[in-house]
FIPA-399793 format. One record per residue: residue number from 1; residue in one letter; x, y, z of N, C-alpha, C in turn. Coordinates in pm, 1 decimal, m for minus. Each point is the difference from the previous one (the first is absolute). Layout:
<atoms>
atom drenti:NUM; kedo:A; n_x:X; n_y:Y; n_z:Z; ca_x:X; ca_y:Y; ca_z:Z; c_x:X; c_y:Y; c_z:Z $
...
</atoms>
This chain:
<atoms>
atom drenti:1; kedo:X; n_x:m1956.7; n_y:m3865.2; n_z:2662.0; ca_x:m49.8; ca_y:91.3; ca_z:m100.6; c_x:m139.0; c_y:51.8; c_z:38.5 $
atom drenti:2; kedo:X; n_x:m119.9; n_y:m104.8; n_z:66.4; ca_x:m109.5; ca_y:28.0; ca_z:53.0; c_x:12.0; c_y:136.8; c_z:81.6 $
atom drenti:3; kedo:X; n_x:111.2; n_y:m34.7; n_z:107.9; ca_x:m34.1; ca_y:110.2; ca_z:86.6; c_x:48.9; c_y:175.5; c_z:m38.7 $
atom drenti:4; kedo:X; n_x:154.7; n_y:m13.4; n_z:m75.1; ca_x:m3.5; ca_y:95.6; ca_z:m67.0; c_x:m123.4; c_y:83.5; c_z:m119.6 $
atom drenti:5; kedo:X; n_x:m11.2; n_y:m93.5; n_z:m47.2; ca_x:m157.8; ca_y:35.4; ca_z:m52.3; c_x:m68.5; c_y:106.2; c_z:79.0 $
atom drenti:6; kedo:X; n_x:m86.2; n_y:m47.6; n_z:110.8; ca_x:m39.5; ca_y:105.1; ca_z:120.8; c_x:7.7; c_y:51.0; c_z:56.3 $
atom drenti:7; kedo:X; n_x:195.3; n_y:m5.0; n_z:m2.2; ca_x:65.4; ca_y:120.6; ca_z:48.1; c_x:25.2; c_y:143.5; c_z:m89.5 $
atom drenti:8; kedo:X; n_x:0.9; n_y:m40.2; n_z:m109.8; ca_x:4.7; ca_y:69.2; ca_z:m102.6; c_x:m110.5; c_y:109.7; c_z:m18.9 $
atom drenti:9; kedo:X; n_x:m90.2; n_y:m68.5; n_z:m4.4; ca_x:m177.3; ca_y:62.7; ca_z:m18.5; c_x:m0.4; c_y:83.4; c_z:116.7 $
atom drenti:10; kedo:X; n_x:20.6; n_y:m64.3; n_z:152.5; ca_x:m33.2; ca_y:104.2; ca_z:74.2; c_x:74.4; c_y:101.1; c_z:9.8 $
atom drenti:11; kedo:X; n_x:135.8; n_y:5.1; n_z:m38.0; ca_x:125.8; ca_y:139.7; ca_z:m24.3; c_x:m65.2; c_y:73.0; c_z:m101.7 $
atom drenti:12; kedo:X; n_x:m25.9; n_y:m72.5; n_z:m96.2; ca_x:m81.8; ca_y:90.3; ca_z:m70.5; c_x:m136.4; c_y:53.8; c_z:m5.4 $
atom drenti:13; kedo:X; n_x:m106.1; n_y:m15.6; n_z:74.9; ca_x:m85.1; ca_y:68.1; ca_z:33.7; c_x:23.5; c_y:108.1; c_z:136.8 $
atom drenti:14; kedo:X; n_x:73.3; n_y:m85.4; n_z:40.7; ca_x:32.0; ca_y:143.5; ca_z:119.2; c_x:104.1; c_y:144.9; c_z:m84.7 $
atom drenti:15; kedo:X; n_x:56.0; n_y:m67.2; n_z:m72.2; ca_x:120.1; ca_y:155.6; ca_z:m88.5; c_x:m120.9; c_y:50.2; c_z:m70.3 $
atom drenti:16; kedo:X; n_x:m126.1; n_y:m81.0; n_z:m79.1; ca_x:m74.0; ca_y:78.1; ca_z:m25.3; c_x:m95.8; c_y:113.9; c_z:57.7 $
atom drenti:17; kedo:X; n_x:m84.7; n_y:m88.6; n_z:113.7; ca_x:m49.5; ca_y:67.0; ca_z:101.2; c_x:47.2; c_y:113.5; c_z:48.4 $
atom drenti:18; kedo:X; n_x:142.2; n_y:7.1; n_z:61.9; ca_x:84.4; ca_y:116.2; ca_z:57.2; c_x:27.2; c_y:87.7; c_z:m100.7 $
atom drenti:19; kedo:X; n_x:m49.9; n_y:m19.0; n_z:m107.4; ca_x:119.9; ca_y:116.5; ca_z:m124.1; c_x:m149.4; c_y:81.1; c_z:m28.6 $
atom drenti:20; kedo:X; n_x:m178.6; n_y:m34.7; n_z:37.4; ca_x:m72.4; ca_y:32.6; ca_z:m36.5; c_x:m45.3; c_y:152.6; c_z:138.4 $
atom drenti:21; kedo:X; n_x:m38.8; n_y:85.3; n_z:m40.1; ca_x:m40.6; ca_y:124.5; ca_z:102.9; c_x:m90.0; c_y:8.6; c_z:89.8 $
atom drenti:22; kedo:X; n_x:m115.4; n_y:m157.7; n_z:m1.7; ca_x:m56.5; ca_y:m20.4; ca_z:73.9; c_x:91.9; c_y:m98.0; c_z:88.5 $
atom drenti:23; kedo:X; n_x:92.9; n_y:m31.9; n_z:m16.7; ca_x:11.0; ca_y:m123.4; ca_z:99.3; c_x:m25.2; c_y:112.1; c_z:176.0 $
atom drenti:24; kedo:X; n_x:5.6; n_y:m137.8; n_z:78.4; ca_x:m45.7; ca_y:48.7; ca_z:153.0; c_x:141.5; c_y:m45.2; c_z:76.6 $
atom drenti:25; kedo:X; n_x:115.8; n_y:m55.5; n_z:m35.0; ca_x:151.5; ca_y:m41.6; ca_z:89.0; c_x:57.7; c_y:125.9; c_z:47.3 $
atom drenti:26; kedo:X; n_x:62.6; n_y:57.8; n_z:m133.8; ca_x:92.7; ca_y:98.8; ca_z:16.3; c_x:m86.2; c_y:132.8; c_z:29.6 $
atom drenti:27; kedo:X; n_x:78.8; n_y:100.7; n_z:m2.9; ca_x:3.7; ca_y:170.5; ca_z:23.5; c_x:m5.1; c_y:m8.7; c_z:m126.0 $
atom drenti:28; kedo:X; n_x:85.7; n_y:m0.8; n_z:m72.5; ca_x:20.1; ca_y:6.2; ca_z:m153.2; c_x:m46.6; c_y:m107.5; c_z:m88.2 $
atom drenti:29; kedo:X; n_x:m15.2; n_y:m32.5; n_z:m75.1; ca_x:m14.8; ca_y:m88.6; ca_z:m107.4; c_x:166.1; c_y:m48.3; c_z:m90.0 $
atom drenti:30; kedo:X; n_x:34.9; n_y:m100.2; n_z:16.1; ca_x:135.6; ca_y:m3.6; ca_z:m101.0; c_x:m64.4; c_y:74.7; c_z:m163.9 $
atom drenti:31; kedo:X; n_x:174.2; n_y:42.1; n_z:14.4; ca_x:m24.5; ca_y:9.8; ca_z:m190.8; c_x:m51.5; c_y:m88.6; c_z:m84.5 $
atom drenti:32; kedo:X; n_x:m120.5; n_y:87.2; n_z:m66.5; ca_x:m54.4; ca_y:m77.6; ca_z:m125.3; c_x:45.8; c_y:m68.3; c_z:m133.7 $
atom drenti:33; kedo:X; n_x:126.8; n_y:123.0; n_z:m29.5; ca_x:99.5; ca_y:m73.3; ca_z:m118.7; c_x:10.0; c_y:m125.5; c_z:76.1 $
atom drenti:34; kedo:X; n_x:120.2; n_y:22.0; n_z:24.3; ca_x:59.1; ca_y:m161.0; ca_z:26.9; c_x:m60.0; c_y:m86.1; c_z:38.2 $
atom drenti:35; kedo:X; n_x:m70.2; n_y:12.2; n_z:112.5; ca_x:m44.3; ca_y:m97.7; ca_z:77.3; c_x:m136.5; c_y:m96.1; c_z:m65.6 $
atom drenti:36; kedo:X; n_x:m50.3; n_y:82.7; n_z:m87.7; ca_x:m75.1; ca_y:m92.5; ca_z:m52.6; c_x:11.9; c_y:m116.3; c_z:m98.7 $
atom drenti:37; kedo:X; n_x:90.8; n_y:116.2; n_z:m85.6; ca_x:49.4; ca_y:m99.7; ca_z:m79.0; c_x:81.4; c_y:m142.0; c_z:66.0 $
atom drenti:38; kedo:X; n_x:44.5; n_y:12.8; n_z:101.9; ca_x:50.0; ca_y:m102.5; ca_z:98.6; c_x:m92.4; c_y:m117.0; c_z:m8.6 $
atom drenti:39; kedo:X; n_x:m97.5; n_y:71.5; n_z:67.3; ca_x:m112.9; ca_y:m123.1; ca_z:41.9; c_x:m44.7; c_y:m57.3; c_z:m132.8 $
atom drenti:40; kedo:X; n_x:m14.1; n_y:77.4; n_z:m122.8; ca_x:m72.1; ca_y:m89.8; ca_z:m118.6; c_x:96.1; c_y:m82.1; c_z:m26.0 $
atom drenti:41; kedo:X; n_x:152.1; n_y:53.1; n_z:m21.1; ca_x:64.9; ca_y:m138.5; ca_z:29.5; c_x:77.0; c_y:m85.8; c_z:36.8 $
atom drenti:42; kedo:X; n_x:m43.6; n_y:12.6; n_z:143.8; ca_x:m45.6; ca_y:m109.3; ca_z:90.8; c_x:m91.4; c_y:m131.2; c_z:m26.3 $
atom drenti:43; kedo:X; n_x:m148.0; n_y:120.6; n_z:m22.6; ca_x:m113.2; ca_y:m93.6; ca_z:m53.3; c_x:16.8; c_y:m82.1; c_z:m130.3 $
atom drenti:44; kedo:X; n_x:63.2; n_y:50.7; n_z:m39.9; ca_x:60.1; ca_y:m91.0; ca_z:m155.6; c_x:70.0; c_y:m114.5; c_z:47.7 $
atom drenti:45; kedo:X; n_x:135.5; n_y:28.3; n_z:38.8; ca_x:59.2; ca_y:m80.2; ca_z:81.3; c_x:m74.1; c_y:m146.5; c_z:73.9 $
atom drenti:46; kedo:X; n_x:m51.2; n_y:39.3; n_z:75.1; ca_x:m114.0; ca_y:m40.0; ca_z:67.4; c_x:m70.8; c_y:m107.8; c_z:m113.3 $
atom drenti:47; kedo:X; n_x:m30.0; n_y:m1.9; n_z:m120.5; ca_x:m49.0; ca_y:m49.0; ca_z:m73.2; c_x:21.1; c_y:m98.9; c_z:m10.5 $
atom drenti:48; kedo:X; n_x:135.0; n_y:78.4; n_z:m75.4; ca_x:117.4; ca_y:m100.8; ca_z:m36.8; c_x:12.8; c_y:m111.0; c_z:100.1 $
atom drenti:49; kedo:X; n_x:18.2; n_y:m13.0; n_z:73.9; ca_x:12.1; ca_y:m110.0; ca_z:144.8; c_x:m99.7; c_y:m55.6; c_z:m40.8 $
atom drenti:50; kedo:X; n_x:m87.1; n_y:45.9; n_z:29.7; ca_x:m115.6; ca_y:m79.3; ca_z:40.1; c_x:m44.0; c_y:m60.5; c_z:m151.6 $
atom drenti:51; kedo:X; n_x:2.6; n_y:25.4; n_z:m99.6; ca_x:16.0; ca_y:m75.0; ca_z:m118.0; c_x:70.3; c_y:m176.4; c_z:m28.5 $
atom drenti:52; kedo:X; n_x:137.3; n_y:60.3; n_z:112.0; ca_x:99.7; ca_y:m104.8; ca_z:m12.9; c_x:m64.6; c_y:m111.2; c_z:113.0 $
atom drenti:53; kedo:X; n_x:m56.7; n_y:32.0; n_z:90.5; ca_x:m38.7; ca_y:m20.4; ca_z:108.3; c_x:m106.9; c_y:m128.2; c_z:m27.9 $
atom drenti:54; kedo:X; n_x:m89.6; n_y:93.8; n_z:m59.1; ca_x:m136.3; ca_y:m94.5; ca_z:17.8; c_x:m31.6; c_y:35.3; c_z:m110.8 $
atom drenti:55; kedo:X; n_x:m143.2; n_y:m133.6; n_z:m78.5; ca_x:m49.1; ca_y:81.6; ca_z:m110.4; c_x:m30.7; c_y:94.9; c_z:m48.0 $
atom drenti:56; kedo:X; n_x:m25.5; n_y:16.9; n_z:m105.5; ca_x:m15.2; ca_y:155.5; ca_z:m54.3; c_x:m166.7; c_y:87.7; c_z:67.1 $
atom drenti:57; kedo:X; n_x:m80.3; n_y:m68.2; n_z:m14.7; ca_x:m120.5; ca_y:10.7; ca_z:31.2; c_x:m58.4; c_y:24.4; c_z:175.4 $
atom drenti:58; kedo:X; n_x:89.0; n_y:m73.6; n_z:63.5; ca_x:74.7; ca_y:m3.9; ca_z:152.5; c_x:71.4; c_y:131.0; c_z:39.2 $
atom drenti:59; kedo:X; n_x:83.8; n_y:m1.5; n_z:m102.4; ca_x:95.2; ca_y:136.4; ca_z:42.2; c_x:m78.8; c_y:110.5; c_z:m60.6 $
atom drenti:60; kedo:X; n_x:m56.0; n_y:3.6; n_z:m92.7; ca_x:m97.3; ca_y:118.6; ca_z:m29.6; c_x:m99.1; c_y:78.9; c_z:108.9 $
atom drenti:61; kedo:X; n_x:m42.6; n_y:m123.6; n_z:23.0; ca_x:m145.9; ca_y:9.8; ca_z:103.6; c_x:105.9; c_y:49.9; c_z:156.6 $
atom drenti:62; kedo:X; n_x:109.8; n_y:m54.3; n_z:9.3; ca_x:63.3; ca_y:70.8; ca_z:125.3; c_x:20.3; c_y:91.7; c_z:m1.3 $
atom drenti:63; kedo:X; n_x:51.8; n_y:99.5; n_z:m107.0; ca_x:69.6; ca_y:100.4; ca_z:m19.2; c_x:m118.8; c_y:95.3; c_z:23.9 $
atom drenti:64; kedo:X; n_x:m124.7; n_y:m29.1; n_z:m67.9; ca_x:m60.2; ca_y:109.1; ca_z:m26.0; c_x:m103.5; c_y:m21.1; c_z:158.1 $
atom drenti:65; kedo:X; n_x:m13.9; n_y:m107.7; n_z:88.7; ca_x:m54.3; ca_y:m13.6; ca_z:102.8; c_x:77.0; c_y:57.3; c_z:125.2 $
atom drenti:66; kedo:X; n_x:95.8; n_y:m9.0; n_z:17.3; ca_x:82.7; ca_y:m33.4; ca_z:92.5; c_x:39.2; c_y:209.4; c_z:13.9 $
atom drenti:67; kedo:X; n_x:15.1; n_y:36.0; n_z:m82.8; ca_x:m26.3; ca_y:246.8; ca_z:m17.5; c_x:m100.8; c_y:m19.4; c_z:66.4 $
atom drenti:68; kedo:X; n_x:m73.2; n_y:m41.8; n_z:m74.0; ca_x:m166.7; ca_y:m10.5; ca_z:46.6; c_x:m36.1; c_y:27.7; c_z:156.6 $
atom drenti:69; kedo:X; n_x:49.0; n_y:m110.8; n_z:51.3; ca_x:m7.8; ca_y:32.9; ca_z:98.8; c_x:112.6; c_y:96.1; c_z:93.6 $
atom drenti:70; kedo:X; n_x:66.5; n_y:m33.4; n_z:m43.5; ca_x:151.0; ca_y:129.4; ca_z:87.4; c_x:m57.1; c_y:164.2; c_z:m42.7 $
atom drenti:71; kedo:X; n_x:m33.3; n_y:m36.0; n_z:m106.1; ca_x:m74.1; ca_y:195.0; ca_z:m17.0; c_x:m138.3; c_y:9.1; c_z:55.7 $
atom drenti:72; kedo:X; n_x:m87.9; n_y:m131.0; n_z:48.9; ca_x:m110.1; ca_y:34.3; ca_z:93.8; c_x:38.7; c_y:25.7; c_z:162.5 $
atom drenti:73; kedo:X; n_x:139.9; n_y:m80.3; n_z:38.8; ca_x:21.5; ca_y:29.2; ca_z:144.6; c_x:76.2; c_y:100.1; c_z:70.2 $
atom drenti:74; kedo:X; n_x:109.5; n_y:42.8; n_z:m109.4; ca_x:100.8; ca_y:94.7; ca_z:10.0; c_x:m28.9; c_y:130.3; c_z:52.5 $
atom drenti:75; kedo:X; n_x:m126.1; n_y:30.7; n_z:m49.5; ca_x:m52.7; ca_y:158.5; ca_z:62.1; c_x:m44.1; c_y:m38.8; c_z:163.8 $
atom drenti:76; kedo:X; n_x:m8.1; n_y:m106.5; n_z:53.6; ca_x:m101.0; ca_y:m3.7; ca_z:92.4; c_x:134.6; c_y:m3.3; c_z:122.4 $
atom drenti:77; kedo:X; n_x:134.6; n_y:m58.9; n_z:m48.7; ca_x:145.0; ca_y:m4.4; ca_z:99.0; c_x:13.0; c_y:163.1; c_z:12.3 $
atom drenti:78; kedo:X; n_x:m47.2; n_y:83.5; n_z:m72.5; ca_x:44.8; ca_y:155.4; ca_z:57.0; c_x:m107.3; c_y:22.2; c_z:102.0 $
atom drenti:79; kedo:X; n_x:m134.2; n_y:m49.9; n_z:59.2; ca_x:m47.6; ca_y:m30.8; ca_z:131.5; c_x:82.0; c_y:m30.1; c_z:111.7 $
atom drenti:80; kedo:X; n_x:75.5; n_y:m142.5; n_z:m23.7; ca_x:60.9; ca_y:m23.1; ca_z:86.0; c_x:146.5; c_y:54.6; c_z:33.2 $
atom drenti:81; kedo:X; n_x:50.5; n_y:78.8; n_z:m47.5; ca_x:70.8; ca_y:76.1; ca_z:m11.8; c_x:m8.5; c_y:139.4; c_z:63.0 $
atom drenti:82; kedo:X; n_x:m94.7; n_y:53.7; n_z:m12.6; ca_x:m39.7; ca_y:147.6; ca_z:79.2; c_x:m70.9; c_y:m67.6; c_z:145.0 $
atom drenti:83; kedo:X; n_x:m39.2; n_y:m138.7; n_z:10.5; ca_x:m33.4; ca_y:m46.4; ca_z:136.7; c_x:139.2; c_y:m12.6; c_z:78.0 $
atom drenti:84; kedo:X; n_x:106.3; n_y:m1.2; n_z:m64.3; ca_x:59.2; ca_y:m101.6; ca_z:73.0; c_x:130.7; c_y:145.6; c_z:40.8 $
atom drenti:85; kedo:X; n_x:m12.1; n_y:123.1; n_z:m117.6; ca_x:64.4; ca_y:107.2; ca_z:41.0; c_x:m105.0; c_y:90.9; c_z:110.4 $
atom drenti:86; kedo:X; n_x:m148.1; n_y:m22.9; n_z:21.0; ca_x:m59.5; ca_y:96.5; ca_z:110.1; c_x:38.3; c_y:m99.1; c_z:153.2 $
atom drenti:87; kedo:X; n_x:8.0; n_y:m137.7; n_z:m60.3; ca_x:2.7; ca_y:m83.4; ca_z:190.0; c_x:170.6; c_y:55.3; c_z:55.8 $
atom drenti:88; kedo:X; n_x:96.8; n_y:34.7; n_z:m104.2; ca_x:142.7; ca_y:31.8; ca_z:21.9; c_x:m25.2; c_y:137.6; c_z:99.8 $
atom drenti:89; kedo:X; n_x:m48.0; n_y:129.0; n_z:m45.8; ca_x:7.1; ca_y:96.2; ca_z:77.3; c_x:m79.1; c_y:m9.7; c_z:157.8 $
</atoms>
């Protein structure tokens, strides 16, 4: 259940990330309808686990730590990404 937990969170910060017009992955941005609503719930989802998982106070502090950081690193993989499409040509 732990690891689904963090599998969960990170599917869902990345459907969020990608559905937003800044992201740096795609050409496009996924659709905003759907896809967001995806990720919130996900992140719900996500809760839920981690509720069942570990204490409440535990799973709180994960949920809201654990975005935290996936939405501080996520912009910085579209770096390595345009590095890794200029070493290709």
């Amino acid at each position: 259940m732990t690891i689904l937990f963090v599998v969960l969170i990170l599917a869902a910060c990345c459907l969020l990330y990608l559905s937003h017009r800044h992201q740096g992955w795609l050409a496009q941005p996924l659709a905003a309808r759907p896809w967001r609503w995806v990720g919130l719930l996900l992140l719900l989802l996500a809760l839920a686990c981690g509720l069942r998982s570990f204490s409440t106070i535990a799973a709180v502090f994960a949920w809201l730590a654990i975005p935290m950081l996936v939405f501080s690193v996520l912009p910085f993989f579209s770096l390595l990404i345009q590095r890794g499409r200029r070493g290709e040509s």
